[in-house]
C-alpha positions as CSV (number, residue, x, y, z in Angstrom):
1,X,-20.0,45.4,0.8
2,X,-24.1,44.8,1.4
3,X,-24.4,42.5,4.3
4,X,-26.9,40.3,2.1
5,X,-28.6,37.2,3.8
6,X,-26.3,34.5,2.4
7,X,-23.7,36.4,4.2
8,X,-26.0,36.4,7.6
9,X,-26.8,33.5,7.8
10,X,-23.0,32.0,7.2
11,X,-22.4,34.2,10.7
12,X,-24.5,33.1,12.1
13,X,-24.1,29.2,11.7
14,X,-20.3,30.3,12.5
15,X,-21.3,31.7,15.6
16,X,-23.4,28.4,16.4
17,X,-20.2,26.6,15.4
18,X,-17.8,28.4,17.7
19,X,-20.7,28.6,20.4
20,X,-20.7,25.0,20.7
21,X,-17.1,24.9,21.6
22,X,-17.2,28.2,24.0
23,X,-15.2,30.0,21.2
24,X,-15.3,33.3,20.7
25,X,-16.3,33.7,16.5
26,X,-14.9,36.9,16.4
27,X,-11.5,35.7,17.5
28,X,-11.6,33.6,14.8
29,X,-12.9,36.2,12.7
30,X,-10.0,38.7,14.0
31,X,-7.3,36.1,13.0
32,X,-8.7,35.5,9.2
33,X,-8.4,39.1,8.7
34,X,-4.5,39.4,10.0
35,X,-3.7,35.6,8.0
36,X,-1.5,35.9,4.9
37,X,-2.8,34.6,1.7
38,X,-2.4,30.5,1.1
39,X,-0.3,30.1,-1.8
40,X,0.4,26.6,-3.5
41,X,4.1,25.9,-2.6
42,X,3.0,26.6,1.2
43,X,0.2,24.4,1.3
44,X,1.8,21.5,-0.2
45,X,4.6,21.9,1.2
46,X,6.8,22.5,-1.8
47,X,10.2,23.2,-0.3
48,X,9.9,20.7,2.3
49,X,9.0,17.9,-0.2
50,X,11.9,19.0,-2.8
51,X,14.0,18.5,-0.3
52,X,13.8,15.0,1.0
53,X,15.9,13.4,-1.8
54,X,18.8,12.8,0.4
55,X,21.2,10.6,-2.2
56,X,24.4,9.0,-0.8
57,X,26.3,8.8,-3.7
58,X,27.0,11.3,-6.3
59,X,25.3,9.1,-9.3
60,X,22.4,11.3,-10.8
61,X,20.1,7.8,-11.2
62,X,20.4,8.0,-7.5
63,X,17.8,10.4,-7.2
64,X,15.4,8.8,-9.7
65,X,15.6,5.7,-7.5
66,X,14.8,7.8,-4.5
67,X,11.8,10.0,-6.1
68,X,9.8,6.5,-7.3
69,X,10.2,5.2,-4.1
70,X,8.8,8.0,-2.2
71,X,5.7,8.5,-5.2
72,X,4.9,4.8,-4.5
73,X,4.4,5.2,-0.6
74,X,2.2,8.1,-1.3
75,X,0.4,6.1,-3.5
76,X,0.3,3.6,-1.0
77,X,-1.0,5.9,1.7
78,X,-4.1,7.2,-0.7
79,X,-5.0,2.8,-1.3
80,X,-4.9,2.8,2.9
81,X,-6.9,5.8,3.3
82,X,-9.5,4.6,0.5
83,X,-9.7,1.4,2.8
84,X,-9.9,2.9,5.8
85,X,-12.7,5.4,4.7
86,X,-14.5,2.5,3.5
87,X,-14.1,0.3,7.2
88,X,-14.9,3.1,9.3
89,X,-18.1,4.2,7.8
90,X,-21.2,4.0,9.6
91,X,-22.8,3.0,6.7
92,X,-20.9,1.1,4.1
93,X,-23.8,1.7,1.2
94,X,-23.4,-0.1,-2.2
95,X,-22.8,3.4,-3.6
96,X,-19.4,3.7,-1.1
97,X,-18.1,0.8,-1.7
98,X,-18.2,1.6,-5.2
99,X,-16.9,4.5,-5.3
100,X,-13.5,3.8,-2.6
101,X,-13.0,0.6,-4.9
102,X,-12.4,2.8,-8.1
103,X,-10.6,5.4,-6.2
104,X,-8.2,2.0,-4.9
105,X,-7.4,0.7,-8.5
106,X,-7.3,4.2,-9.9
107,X,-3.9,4.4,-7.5
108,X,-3.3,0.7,-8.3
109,X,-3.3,1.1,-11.9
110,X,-0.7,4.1,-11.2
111,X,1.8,1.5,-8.9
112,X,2.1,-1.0,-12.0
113,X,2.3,1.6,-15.1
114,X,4.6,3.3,-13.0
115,X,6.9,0.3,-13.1
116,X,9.0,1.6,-16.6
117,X,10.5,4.2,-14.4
118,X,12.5,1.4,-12.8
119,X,12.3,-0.6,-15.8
120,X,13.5,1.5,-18.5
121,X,14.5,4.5,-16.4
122,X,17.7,3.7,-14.7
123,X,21.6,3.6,-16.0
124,X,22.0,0.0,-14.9
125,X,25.8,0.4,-14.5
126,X,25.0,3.1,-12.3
127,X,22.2,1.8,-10.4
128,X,24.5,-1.5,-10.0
129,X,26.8,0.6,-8.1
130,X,25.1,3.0,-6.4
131,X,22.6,0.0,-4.8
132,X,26.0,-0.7,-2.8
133,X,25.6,2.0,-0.6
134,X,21.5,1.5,0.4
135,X,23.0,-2.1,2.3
136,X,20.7,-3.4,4.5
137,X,17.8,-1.3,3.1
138,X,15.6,-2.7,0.9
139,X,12.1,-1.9,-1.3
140,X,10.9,-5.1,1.2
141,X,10.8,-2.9,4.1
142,X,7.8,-1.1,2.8
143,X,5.7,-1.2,6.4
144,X,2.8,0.6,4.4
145,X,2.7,-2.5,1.4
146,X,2.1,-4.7,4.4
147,X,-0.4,-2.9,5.9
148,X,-2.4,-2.6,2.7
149,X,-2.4,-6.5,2.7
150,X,-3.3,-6.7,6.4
151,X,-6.7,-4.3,5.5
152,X,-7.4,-6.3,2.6
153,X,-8.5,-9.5,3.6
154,X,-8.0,-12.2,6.4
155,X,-4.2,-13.0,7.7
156,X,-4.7,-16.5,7.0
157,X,-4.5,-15.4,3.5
158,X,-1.4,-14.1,3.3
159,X,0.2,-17.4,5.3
160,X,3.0,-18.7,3.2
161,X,1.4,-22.0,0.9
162,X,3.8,-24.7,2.5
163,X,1.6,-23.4,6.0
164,X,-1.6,-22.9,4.5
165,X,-2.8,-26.7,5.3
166,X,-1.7,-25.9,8.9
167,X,-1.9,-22.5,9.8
168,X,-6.1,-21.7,8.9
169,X,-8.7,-18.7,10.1
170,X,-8.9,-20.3,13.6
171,X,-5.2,-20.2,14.7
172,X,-4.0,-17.0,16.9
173,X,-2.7,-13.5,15.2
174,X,0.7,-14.4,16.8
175,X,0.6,-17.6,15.3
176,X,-0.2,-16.6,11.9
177,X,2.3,-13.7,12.0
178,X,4.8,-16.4,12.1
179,X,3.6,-18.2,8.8
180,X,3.3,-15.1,6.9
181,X,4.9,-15.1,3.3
182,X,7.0,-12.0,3.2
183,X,8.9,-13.4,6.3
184,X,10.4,-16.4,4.2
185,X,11.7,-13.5,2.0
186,X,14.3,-12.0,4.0
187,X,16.2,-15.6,5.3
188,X,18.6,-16.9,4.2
189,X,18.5,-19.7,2.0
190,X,21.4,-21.8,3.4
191,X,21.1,-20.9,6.9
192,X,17.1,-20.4,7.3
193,X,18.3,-17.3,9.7
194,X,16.4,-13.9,9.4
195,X,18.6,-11.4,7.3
196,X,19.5,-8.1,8.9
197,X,16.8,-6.5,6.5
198,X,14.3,-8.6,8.5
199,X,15.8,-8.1,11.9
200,X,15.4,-4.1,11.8
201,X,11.9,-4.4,9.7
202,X,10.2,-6.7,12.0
203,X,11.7,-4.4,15.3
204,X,10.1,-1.6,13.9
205,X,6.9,-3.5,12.7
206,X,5.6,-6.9,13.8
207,X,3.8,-5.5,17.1
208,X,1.8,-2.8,15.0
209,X,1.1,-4.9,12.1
210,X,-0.2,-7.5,14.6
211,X,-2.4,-5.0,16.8
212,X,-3.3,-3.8,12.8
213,X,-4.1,-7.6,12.2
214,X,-6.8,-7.8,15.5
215,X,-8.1,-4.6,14.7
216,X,-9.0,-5.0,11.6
217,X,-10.4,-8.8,11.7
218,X,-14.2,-7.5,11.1
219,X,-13.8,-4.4,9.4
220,X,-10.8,-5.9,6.7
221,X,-12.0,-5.3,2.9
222,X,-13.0,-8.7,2.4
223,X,-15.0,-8.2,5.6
224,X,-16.7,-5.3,4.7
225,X,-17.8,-6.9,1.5
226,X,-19.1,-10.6,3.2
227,X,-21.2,-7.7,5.4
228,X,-22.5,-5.6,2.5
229,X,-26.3,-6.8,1.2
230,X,-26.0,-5.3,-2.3
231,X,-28.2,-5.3,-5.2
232,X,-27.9,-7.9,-7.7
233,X,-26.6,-5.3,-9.9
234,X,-24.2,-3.6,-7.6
235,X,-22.8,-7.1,-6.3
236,X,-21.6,-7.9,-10.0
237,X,-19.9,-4.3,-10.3
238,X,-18.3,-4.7,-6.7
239,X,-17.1,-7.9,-7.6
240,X,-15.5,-6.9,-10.7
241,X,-13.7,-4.4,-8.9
242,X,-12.5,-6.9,-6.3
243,X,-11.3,-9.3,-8.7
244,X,-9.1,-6.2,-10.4
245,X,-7.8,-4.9,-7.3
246,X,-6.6,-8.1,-6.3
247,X,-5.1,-9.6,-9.5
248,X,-3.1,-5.7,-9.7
249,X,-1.8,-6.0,-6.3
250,X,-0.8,-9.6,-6.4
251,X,-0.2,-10.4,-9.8
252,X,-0.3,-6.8,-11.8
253,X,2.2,-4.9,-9.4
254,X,4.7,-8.2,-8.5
255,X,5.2,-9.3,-12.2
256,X,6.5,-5.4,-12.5
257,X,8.5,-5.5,-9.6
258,X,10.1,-8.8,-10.9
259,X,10.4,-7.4,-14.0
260,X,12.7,-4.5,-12.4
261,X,14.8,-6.9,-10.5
262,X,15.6,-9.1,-13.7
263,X,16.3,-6.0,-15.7
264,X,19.2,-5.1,-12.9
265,X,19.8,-8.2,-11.0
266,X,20.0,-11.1,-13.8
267,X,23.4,-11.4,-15.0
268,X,24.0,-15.1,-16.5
269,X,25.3,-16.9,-15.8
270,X,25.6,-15.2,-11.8
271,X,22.3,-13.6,-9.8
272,X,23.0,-10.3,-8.3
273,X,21.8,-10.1,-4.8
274,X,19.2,-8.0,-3.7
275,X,20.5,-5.2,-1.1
276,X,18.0,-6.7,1.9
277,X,19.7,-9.7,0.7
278,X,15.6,-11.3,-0.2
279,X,15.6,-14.2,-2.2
280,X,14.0,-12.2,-4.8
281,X,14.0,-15.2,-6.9
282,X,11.5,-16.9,-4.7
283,X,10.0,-14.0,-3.3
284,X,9.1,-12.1,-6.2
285,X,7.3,-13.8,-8.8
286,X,3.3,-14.4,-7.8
287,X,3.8,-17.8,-9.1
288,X,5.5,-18.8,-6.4
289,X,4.0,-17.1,-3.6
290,X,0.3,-17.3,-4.3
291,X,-1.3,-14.7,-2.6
292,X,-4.5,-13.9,-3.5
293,X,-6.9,-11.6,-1.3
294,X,-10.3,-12.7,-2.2
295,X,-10.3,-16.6,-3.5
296,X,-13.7,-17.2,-2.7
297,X,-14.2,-14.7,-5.7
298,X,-12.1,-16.9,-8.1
299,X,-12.8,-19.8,-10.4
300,X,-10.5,-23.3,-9.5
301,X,-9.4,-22.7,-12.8
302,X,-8.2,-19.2,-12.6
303,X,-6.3,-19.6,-8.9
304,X,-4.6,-22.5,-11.1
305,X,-3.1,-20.1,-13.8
306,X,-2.8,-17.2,-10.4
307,X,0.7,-15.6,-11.3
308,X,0.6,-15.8,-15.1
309,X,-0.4,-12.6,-17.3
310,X,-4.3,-13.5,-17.3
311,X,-6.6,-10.7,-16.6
312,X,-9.4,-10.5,-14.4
């Protein structure tokens, strides 16, 4: 092959590469020629990730269950890496923000449609019995869904409403923790103590999601955006896309979920109980809980009717 000057000058900018680092480039060059060809299954991992569906009964909707699950925290991870992208630039232009808002309710838009595979998808005697066996797990334990609504906006925001009046932006992290929402979920309605589903997510959790909480005070979504000097133009778009991304997430994305736990949990004239043992009654519907991310962005009107099927 004729060494032509496109291929020259690539050497050469990998030599200034590996220079840099006091790398020998042809090392580097020496191991690309021995390498095996990347095929698809290895670089995604195809074997490994077929793999993971680990069911502990032998009912076939088991695995369904399993497989959602696992597609939604992926589709959580790319919504926290669209966030992240967007905090950590040095330069959060108009254009950026734009563009990691789309990408965020591109894979929000996937969570809710994605619903009818729970919905519909499911043997409900099946699921009914299988469910047994997943005691104390539960869909709440989701440490990624609460990080996603740590980088969204400020933790006073997601205090439960009966704390809001007392619990604002100037109380401490710890403090706030305490008041959080999602916490009221997982107690116990007749004893007000922490279920076990609680118990092992908050071990695992409360320190990072309260370092995540600090770290994250400036640099949240809702931050980013009170920071960003757009044009008149760009600041409608942007807040369009805010106002879509967090009427998905809070109303969109919990009227499926509820959806889901009516479709297997009502039975009149009795109320199955959820496996964390939640009070998925209460905890579910956005009605009730109220959590929006950005109500400075929202008429009186509209955070009046927050939790009902209006669209943003």
């Amino acid at each position: 092959m004729k060494l032509t000057h496109d291929i020259l000058e690539r050497l050469d900018q990998l030599e200034e590469k590996y220079g840099v680092m006091g790398q020998d480039m042809l090392s580097y060059l020496d191991g690309l020629l021995y390498a095996d060809y990347l095929t698809y299954w290895d670089y995604i991992h195809l074997d490994t990730l077929l793999s993971l569906q680990r069911p502990k009964t032998s009912f076939p909707d088991e695995n369904i269950f399993i497989i959602y699950h696992q597609i939604t925290e992926l589709y959580f991870k790319l919504i926290l890496q669209a966030i992240e992208q967007l905090s950590s630039s040095a330069e959060r232009s108009e254009a950026l923000f734009i563009r990691q808002l789309e990408r965020i309710n591109r894979y929000t838009s996937m969570l809710v449609d994605s619903f009818g595979v729970m919905v519909n998808g499911m043997d409900r005697d099946e699921f009914l019995q299988f469910r047994m066996s997943l005691l104390p797990s539960s869909g709440f334990q989701s440490g990624q869904f609460r990080k996603i609504e740590i980088w969204s906006t400020d933790l006073h925001r997601l205090v439960h409403t009966s704390l809001r009046d007392e619990l604002q932006a100037d109380h401490s992290i710890a403090d706030l923790y305490q008041g959080l929402y999602w916490r009221s979920g997982a107690t116990e309605l007749a004893s007000g103590k922490k279920t076990l589903t609680l118990r092992q997510f908050e071990q695992k959790y409360a320190h990072e999601f309260q370092e995540l909480a600090k770290s994250t005070a400036q640099s949240n979504l809702w931050q980013c955006y009170l920071q960003l000097r757009p044009s008149a133009e760009a600041a409608e778009k942007i807040r369009h896309l805010l106002r879509e991304y967090d009427h998905k997430i809070n109303v969109g994305w919990r009227l499926a979920h509820l959806r889901s736990a009516v479709r297997y949990l009502e039975n009149k004239p009795k109320v199955i109980k959820a496996t964390g043992g939640t009070n998925w009654q209460q905890y579910l519907p956005p009605r009730q809980q109220q959590v929006v991310f950005f109500p400075e962005l929202w008429s009186a009107e509209e955070l009046e009717k927050w939790g009902t099927e209006m669209r943003s």
